[in-house]
C-alpha positions in Angstrom: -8.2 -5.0 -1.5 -5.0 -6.0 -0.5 -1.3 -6.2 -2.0 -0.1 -8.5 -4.5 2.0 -11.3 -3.3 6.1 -11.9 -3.7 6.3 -8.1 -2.9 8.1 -7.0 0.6 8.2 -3.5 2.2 11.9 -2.8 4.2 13.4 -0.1 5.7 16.8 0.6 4.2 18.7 3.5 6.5 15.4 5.1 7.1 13.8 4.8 3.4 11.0 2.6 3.3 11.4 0.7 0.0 8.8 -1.7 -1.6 11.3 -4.4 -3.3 9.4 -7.2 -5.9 10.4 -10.6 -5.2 10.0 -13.7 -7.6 7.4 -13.9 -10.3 6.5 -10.0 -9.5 9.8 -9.3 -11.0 8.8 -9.7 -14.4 5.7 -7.9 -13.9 6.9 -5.1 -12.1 10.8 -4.0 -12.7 11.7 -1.5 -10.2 10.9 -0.4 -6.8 8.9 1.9 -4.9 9.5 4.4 -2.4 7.1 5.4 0.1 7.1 7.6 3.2 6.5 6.7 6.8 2.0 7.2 6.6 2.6 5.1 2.7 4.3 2.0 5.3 1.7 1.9 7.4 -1.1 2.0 5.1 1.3 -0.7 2.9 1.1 -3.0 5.8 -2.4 -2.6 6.6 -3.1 -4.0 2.5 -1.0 -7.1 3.4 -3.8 -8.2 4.4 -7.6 -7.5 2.9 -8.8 -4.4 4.3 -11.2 -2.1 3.2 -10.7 1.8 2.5 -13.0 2.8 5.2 -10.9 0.6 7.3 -7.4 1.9 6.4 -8.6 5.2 7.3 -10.1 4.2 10.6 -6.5 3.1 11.5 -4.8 6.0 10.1 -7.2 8.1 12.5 -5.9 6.4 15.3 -2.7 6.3 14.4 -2.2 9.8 13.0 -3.2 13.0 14.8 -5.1 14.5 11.6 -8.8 14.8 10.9 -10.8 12.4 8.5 -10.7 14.3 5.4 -6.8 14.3 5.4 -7.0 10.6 6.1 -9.2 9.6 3.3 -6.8 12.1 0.8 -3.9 10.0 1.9 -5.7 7.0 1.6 -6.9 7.6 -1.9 -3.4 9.1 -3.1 -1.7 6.1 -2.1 -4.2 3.7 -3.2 -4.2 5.4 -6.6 -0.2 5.6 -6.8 -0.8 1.4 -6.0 -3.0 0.9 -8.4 -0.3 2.7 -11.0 1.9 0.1 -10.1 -0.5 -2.2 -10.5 0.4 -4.1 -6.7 -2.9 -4.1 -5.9 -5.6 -7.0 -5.8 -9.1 -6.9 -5.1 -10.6 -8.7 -2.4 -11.7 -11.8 -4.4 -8.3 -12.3 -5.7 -8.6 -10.7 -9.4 -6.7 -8.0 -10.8 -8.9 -5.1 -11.0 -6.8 -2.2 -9.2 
């Protein structure tokens, strides 16, 4: 899975922000906040990674044990597929 193109992440006075950018502005008309762990999962999707992948990372990045790290990998996966920003790995729609 990975995120949706014409969509950028940036840091505005601390706040990271997800901002839609082109074409994704008719399909999605707002923005998304997300905290520090949300960034760094956000730019692990910008490119097509796997769950068990993105927590992996988040173990090495995070002092917390696996459970935690799959929680906050499913609760931000799930709040990105709300938004619909995801895409699957072969490019459709599905999340």
């Amino acid at each position: 899975m990975r995120i949706k193109e014409d969509l950028m992440l940036r840091n505005i006075v601390g706040a990271w922000i997800v901002v839609p950018m082109g074409e994704r502005l008719l399909e999605y008309n707002g923005m998304l906040k997300v905290n520090e762990s949300g960034a760094f999962i956000w730019r692990l999707l910008q490119t097509d990674n796997s769950k068990e992948k993105i927590v992996e990372a988040m173990l090495e990045e995070y002092e917390i044990d696996e459970e935690t790290a799959t929680h906050e990998v499913d609760a931000f996966i799930k709040t990105l597929t709300d938004a619909y920003v995801l895409e699957g790995s072969n490019g459709s729609k599905a999340y």
